[in-house]
N, C-alpha and C positions, 0 to 999 in steps of 0.2 A: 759703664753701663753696656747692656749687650741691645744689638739690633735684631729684634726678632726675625725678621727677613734673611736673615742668615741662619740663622738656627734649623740643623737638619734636624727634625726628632728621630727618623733612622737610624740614626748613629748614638744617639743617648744612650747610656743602659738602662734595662728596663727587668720588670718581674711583672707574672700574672698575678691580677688583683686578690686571685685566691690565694697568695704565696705572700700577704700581707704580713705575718709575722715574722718574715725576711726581707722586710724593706730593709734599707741605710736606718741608721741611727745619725743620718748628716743631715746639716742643713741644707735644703736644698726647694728648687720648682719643679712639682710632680704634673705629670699629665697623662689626664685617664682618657684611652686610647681605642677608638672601639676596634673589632674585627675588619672592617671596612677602609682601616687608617682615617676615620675622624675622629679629632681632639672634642669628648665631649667633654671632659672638666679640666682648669686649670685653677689647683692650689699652692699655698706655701708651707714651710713649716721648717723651726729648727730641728726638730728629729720627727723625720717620716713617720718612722714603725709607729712610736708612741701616737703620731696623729691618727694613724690610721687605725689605729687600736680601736676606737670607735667615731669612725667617722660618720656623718651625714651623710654621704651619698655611696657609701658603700654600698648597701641594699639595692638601690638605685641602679649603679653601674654593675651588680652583679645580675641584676635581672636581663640584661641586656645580652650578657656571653664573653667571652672570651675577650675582656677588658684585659689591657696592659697598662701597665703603670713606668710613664718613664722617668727620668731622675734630672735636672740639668741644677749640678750640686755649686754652690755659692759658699764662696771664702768667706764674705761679708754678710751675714743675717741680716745684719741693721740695713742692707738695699734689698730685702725679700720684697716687702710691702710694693717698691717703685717699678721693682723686674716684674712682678705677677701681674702687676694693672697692665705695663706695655705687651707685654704676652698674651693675656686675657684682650686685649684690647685689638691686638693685631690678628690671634684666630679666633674669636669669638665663639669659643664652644657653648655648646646649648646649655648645658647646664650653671652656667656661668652669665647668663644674660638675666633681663630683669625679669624675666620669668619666674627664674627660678629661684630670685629672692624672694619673688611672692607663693614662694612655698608651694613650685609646680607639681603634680604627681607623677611620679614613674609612668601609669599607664598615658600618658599625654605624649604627643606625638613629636618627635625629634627629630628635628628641622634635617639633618643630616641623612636622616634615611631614607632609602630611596622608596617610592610609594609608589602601588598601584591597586588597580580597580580588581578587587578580588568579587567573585557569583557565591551567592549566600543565598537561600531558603528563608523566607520569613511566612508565617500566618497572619494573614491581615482579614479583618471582614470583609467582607464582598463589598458592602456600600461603602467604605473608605477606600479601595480600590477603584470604584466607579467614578467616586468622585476627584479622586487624583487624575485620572484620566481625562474628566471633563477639565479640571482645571490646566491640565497639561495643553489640552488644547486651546483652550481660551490665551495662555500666553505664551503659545506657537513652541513650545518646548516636548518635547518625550517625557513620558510621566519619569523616567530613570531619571533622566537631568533633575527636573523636579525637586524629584524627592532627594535624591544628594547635594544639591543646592539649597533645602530645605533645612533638612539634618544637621548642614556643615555650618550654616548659620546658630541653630539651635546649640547646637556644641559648642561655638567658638562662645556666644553667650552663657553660657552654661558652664564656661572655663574648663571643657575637659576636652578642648583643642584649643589651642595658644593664637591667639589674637593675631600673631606674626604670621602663620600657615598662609598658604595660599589653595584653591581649591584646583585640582589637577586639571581644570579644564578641560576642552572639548579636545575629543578624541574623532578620526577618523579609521573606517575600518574596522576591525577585528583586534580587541586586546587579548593580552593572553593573560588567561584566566585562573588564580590558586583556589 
């Protein structure tokens, strides 16, 4: 059995995810690899290409960019199922958690990348304005806090941010702005 703790993925071979129909035809444990070096997915399969031929989360990781796909190929098929779970287990890619058995969407946010507080335009009525404001101050907060604190609730309820996120918390200063 291999110890994932050991495993460089560096050193794996690998192909971009859009060069799918040049995977191995081996059996082997693939890992889809974002631009950032996070392991978002870990699967198995005795022949890649064919898996990949229509995968499930291909759409997924190609929305993403510049996905690799690495290869750590196995003599033995019949130990794929044991090596995927300790792999899956020891990096815990997002796509790979219980999230995303519950059928996560692509636009939902991956725990892996890194966030920040982007300035955005919105039209709001004057009176829901006012009254964010007053409520801002009745519970000693900045209506920004507020309302992002509001929102991020609303979402994670709403399932289109993952119950796992956490919210960026307070900031000091000046952030820099996209």
């Amino acid at each position: 059995m291999i110890n994932p703790s050991t495993l460089d993925l560096k050193t794996l071979p690998w192909l971009p995810l859009t060069e799918k129909s040049a995977f191995p035809k081996q059996a082997a444990i693939y890992f889809a690899i974002d631009s950032l070096g996070c392991v978002q997915y870990i699967g198995r399969s005795v022949n890649v290409r064919a898996r990949w031929g229509s995968h499930h989360k291909y759409s997924t990781l190609n929305n993403l960019g510049n996905v690799k796909v690495a290869y750590l190929f196995v003599d033995m098929p019949e130990l794929l199922p044991q090596i995927e779970t300790a792999l899956i287990k020891y990096f815990k890619p997002c796509l790979n958690r219980e999230h995303a058995e519950k059928r996560v969407k692509q636009k939902k946010l991956s725990l892996c990348m890194e966030r920040i507080r982007k300035t955005r335009t919105f039209r709001l009525d004057e009176i829901v304005i006012d009254g964010l404001n007053e409520l801002a101050k009745r519970k000693n907060s900045s209506a920004n806090r507020l309302l992002e604190n509001t929102l991020f609730e609303l979402l994670i309820k709403e399932g289109i941010i993952l119950n796992t996120v956490e919210p960026l918390g307070e900031t000091r200063g000046r952030e820099k702005n996209d």
